[in-house]
C-alpha positions in Angstrom: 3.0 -7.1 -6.4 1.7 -6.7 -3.1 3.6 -6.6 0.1 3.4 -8.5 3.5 5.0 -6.5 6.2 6.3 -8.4 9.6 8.8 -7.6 12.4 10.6 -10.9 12.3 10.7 -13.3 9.4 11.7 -17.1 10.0 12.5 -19.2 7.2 12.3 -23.0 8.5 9.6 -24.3 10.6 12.1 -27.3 11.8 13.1 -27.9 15.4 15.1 -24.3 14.9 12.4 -22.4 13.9 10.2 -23.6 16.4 12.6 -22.6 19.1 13.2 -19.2 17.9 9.6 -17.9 17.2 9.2 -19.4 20.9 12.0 -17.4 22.8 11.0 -14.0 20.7 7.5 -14.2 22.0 8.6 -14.6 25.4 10.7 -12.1 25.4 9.2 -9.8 22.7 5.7 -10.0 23.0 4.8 -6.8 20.9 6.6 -8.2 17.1 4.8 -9.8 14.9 6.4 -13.1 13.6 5.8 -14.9 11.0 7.5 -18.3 9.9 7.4 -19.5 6.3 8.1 -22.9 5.1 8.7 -24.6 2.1 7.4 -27.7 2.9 3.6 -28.1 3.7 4.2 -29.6 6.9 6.9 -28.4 10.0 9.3 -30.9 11.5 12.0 -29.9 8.4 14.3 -32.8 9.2 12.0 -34.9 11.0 9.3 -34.7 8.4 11.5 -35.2 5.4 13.5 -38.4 6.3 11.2 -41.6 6.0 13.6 -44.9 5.6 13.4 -47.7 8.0 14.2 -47.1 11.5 14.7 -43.3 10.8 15.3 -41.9 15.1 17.0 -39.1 17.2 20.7 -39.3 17.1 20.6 -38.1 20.0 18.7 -38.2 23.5 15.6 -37.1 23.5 16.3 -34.9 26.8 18.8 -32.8 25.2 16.9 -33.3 21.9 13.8 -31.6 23.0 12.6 -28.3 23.9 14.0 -27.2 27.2 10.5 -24.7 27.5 9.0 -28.2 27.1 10.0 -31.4 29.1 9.4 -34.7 27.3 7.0 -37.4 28.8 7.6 -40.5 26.9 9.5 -43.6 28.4 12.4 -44.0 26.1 15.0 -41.6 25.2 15.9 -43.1 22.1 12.7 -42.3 20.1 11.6 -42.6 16.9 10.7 -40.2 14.3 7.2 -39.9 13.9 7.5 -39.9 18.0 10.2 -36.5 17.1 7.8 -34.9 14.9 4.6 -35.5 16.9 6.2 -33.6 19.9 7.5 -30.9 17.7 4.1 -30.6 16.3 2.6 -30.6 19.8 4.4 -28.2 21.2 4.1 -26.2 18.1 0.8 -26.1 19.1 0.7 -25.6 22.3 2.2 -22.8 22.2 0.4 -21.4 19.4 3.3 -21.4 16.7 1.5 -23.6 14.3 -0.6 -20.1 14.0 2.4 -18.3 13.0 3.7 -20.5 10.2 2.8 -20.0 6.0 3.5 -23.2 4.3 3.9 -23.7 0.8 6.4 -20.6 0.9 10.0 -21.0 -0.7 12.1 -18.3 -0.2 14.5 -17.6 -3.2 16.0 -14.1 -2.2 16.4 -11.3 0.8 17.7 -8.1 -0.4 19.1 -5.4 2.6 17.7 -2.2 1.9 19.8 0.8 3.9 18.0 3.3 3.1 15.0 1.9 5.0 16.3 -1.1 7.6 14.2 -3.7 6.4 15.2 -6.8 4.3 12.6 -7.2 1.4 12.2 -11.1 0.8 11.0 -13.1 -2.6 9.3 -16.4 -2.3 7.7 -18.0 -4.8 4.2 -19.7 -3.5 2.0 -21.9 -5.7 3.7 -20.8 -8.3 3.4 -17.1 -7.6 6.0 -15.0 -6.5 5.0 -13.8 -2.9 7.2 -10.4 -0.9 7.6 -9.7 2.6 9.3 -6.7 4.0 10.6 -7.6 7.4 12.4 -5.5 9.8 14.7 -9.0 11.2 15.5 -12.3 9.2 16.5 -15.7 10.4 17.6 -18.6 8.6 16.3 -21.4 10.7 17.3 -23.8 7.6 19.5 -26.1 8.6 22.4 -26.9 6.7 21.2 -29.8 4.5 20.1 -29.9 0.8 17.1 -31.3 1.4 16.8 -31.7 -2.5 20.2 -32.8 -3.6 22.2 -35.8 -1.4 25.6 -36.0 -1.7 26.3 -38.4 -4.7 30.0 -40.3 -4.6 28.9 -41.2 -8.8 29.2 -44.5 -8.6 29.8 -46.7 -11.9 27.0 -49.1 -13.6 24.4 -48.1 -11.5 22.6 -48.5 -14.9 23.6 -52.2 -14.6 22.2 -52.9 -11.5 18.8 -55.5 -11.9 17.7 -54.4 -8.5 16.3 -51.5 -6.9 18.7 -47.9 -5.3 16.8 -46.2 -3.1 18.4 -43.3 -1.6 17.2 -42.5 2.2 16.6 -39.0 1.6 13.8 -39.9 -1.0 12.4 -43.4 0.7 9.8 -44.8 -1.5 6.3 -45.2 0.1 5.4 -49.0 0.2 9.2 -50.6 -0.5 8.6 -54.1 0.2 12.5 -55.7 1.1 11.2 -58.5 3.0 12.6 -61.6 1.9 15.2 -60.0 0.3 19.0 -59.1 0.3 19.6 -55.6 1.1 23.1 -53.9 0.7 23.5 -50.5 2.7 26.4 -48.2 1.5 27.7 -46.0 3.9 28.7 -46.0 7.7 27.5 -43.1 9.4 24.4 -42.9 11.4 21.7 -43.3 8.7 23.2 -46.4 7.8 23.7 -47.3 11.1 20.2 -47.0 11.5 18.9 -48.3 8.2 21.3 -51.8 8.8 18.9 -52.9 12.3 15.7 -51.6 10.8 15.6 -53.5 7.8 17.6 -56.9 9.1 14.3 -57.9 10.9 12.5 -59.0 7.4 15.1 -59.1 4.9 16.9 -62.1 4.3 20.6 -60.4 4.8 21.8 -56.8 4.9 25.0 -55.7 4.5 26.5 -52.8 5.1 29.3 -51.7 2.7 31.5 -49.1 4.0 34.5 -47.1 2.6 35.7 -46.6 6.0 34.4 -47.6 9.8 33.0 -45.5 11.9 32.9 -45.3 15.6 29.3 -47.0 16.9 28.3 -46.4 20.8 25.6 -48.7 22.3 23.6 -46.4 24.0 20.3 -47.7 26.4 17.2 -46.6 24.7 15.3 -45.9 28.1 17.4 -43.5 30.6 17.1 -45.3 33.6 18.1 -42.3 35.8 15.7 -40.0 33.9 12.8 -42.6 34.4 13.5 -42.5 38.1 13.4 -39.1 38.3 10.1 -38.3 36.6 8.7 -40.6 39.2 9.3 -39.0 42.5 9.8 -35.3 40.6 7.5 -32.7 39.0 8.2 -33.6 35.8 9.6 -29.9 34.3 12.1 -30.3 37.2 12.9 -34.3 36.5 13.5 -33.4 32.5 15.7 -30.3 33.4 18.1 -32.4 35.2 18.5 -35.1 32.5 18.9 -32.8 30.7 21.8 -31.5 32.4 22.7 -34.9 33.6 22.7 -36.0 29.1 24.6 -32.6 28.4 27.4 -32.9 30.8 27.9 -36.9 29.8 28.2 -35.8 26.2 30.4 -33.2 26.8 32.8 -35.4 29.1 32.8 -38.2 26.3 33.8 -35.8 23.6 36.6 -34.2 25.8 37.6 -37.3 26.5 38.1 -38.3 23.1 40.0 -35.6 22.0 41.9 -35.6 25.2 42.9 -39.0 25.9 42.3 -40.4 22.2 44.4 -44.1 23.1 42.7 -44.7 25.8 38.9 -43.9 24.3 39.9 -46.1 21.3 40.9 -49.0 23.6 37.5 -48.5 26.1 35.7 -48.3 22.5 36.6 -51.3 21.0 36.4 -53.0 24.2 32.6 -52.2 23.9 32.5 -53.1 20.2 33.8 -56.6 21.0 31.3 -57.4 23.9 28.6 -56.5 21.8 29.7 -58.0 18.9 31.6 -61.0 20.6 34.1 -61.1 18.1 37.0 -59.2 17.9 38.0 -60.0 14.8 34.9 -58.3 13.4 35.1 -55.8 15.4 39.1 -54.7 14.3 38.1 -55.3 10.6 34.5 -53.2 10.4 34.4 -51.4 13.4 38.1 -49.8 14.1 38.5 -46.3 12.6 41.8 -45.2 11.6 41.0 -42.1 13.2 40.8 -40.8 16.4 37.5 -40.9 18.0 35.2 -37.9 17.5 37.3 -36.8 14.8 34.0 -37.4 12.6 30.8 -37.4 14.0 30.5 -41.0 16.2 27.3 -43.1 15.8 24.3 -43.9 18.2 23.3 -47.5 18.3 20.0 -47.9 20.7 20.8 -51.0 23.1 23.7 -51.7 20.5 20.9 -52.7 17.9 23.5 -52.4 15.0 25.8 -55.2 16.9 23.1 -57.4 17.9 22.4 -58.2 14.6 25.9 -59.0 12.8 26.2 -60.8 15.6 23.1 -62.7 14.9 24.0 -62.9 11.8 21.0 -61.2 10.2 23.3 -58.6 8.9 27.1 -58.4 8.0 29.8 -55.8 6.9 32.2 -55.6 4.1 34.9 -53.2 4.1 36.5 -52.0 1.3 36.4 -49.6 -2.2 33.2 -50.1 -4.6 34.6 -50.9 -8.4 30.8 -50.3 -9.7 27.4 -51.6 -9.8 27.0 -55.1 -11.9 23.3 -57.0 -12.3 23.6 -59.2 -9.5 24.8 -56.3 -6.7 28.1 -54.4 -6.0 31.5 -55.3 -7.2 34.0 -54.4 -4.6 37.6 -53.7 -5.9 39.3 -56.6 -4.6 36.4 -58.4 -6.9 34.6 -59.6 -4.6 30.6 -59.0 -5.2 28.2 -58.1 -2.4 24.9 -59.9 -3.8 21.6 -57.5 -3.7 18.3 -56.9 -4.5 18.0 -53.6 -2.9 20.8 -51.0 -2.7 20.3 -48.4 -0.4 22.9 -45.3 -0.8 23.5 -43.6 2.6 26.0 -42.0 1.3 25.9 -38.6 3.2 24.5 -35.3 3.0 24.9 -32.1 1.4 25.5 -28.9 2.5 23.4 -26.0 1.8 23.7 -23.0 3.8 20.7 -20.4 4.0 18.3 -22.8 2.4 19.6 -21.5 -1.1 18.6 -18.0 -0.4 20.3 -15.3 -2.7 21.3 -12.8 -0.1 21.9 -9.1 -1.2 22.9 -5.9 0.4 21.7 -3.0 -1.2 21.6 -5.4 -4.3 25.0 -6.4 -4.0 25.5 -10.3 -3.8 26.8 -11.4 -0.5 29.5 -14.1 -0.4 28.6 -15.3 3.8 32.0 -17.5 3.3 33.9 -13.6 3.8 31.8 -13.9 7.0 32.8 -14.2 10.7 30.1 -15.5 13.0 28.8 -13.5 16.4 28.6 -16.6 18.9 27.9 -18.5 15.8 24.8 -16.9 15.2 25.0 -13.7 13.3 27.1 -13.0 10.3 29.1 -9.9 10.3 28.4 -7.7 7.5 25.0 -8.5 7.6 22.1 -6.3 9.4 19.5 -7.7 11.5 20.1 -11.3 10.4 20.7 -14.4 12.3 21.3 -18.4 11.6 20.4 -20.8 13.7 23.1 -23.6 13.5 23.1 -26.7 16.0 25.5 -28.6 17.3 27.6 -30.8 15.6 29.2 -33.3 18.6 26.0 -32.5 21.1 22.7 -32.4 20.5 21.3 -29.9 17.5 18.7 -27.9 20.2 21.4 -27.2 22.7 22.8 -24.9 20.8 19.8 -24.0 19.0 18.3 -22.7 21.9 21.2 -20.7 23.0 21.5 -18.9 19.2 17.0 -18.7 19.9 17.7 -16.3 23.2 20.8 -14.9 22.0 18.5 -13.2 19.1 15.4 -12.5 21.6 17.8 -10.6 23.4 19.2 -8.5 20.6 15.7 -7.6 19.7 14.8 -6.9 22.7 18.3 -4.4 22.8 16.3 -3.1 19.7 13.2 -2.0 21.3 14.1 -0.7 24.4 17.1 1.4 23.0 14.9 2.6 19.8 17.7 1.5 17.8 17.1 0.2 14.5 20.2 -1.6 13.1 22.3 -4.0 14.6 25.2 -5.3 12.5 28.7 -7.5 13.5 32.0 -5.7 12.9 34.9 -7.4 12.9 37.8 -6.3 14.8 40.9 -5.6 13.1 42.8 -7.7 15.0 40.5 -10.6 14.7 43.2 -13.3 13.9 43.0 -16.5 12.3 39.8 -18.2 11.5 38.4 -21.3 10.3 35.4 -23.0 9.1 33.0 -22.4 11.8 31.6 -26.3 11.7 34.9 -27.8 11.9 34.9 -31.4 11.9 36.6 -34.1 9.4 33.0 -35.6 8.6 32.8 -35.9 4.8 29.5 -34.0 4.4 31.2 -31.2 6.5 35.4 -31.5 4.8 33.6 -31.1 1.3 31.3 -27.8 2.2 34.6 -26.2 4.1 35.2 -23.3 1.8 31.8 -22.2 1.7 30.8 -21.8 5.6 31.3 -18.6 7.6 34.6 -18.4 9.7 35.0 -18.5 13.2 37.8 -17.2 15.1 39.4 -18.3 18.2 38.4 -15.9 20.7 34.7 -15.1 22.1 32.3 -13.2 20.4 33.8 -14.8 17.3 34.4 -18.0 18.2 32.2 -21.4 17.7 34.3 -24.0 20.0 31.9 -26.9 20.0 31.9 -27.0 23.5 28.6 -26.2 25.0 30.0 -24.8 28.4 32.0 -22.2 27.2 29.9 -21.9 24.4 27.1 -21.3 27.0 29.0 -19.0 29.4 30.4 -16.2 26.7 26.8 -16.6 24.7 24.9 -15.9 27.9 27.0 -13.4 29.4 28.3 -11.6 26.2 28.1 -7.8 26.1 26.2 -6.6 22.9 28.1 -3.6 23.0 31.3 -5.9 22.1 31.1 -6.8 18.2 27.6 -5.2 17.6 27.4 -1.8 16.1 23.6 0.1 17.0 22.1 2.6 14.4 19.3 4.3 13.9 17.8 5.2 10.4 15.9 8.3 9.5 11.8 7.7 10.7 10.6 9.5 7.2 12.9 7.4 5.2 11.4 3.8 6.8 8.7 2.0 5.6 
């Protein structure tokens, strides 16, 4: 079986991967990367989501590449707009050169004796090794085969057609017809306005509300800006300007929950303009940014329940019958289409079986360095975005955090870099720790975060950003060297 050999190995040619291979050439121009990616086209979220209306979630400014400011009008965008700047930049940079598609990666097995993780991937069929001196899991954290599925009864019943958005048929043709959306989180959010242009009615039937924000698709300030600024300076400080908004709302939230609930509604009823629908479909019962809040460009999602081209029913699902869903007060929700945005699943490493020494590692016995390396584990890194703030934030932050390691690697002649954790670490918790469903079911299985800096994960991007930045790699990170005859 024949060997490729590189210094750094990136699984995932997403958003994440992109970033990283980017910040390790600029700052470690002699190692050779290579990025290999299952899918035979980069974008990893962006390419794999195709239902109606599919967008950012967030704003594009804090969305994109800070090494690359974004030009288009709106700040809402689409995502074939997403994946065409990813690609670009890709490109521009000369990533695209750097990336192997095709490749699955099934295992990464630590050797000690000669610092280097040896990695199996299966290719057309064929299983494919590379022996890599650094790993990172640029992966994400969805299943990208397997969506969360609640089990719904009769679904065998059903006359119509259930289309999942994770797997959106080519050609679907829902004009004309009635559509029934199950879920409330953002893909139904933005499924609901997407389709309710041609189909005759869309409902959306939710367990449990969510909170919606009606957000303007086109910043106005950043538009302004770009027009009397160079426009790497203009997209730096909407950037900022997007960060620090986001990061006030969600403090707000969790500081002054009443009052955010009240403000909230307020803006759910003047989009709406009804308040009754509003306190029946669009009042959590919990407090804001306890879950994951919605993104509703110009309030798209209320413009049309209140236009009536789209309704929502709230309540349990019984099961599937022929003519559509029977709710359990008995009540059917007619369809011809159901659409099941019911949530994600978690998957953490892409799958990868990960072995020290050919020992199985359980990364749930983990603590996470700045939420980017695992302790236990040599010379690897994830690259995990942000859960309340946009996912590149902190992707970027985890991308120079690593650079900056392997830089420490270089100049010191070093070859192993590991977390320890202290002794007297303390209590810890799931380091994505948020009461979203997709996140609650997945708890037991994430690395664990502590409370104190390098081994906390707070979820708040300034102090996130300050201790990430400024964090001595002497404090957490044991340095080794191996013997030079016993390397590869």
């Amino acid at each position: 079986m024949s060997e490729t050999h590189v210094d750094v190995l990136i699984v995932g040619a997403g958003i994440s991967g992109i970033d990283v291979a980017y910040r390790i050439r600029e700052r470690c121009p002699e190692l050779d990367v290579t990025i290999v990616e299952a899918r035979d086209r980069l974008g990893g979220t962006w390419d794999l989501f195709r239902y109606p209306g599919v967008r950012s979630d967030s704003d594009i400014y804090t969305l994109s590449f800070p090494f690359r400011p974004w030009q288009g009008e709106r700040s809402i965008v689409d995502g074939d707009e997403l994946l065409a700047y990813v690609e670009d930049t890709a490109r521009q940079f000369k990533i695209d050169e750097h990336i192997v598609y095709g490749t699955r990666v099934l295992a990464a097995d630590w050797s000690s004796g000669t610092a280097r993780w040896t990695v199996t991937a299966e290719r057309a069929g064929e299983t494919v090794t590379y022996v890599t001196r650094f790993l990172v899991g640029c992966t994400g954290y969805y299943d990208y085969e397997n969506p969360h599925d609640p089990g719904f009864a009769g679904t065998e019943d059903f006359a119509g057609t259930i289309v999942h958005p994770q797997f959106w048929p080519a050609g679907l043709d829902y004009a004309g017809k009635r559509v029934a959306v199950i879920g409330s989180g953002a893909t139904a959010v933005t499924v609901v306005p997407a389709m309710a242009g041609d189909a005759a009615h869309v409902t959306m039937v939710q367990r449990t509300p969510s909170y919606v924000l009606a957000q303007p698709r086109v910043d106005a300030i950043a538009r302004t800006l770009k027009r009397f600024l160079p426009l790497g300076t203009a997209h730096r400080i909407a950037r900022g300007k997007n960060t620090a908004i986001q990061w006030a709302l969600f403090q707000a939230c969790r500081r002054f929950p009443d009052g955010m609930r009240a403000l909230l509604r307020k803006g759910a009823v003047a989009e709406v303009g009804d308040a009754g629908i509003v306190d029946r479909h669009f009042r959590p019962p919990y407090n804001p940014w306890e879950q994951r809040m919605c993104i509703a460009p110009d309030g798209d999602l209320y413009r049309s329940v209140r236009a009536g081209d789209a309704s929502v029913v709230t309540g349990h699902i019984d099961r599937f019958v022929p003519e559509g869903l029977r709710m359990a007060d008995g009540d059917v929700v007619e369809a011809d289409i159901v659409v099941t945005a019911t949530g994600l699943r978690i998957k953490l490493l892409g799958g990868v079986a990960v072995t020290l020494d050919g020992t199985p590692v359980d990364v749930s016995q983990s603590c996470t360095y700045h939420g980017a390396l695992l302790s236990g584990l040599p010379n690897f890194a994830v690259c995990i975005g942000y859960i309340n703030l946009s996912w590149t934030v902190r992707a970027d932050v985890t991308a120079r955090l690593v650079a900056r390691v392997l830089r420490r690697l270089l100049d010191t002649g070093n070859d192993v870099v590991v977390p320890v954790v202290p002794a007297d670490l303390g209590p810890t918790g799931p380091f994505m720790d948020m009461q979203s469903g997709y996140l609650a079911r997945a708890a037991d299985i994430m690395p664990r975060a502590g409370r104190h800096y390098p081994w906390a994960f707070r979820q708040n991007v300034f102090l996130d950003v300050w201790a990430t930045n400024r964090t001595s790699l002497e404090d957490g990170l044991h340095w080794t060297r191996v013997r030079r005859e016993a390397q590869v």
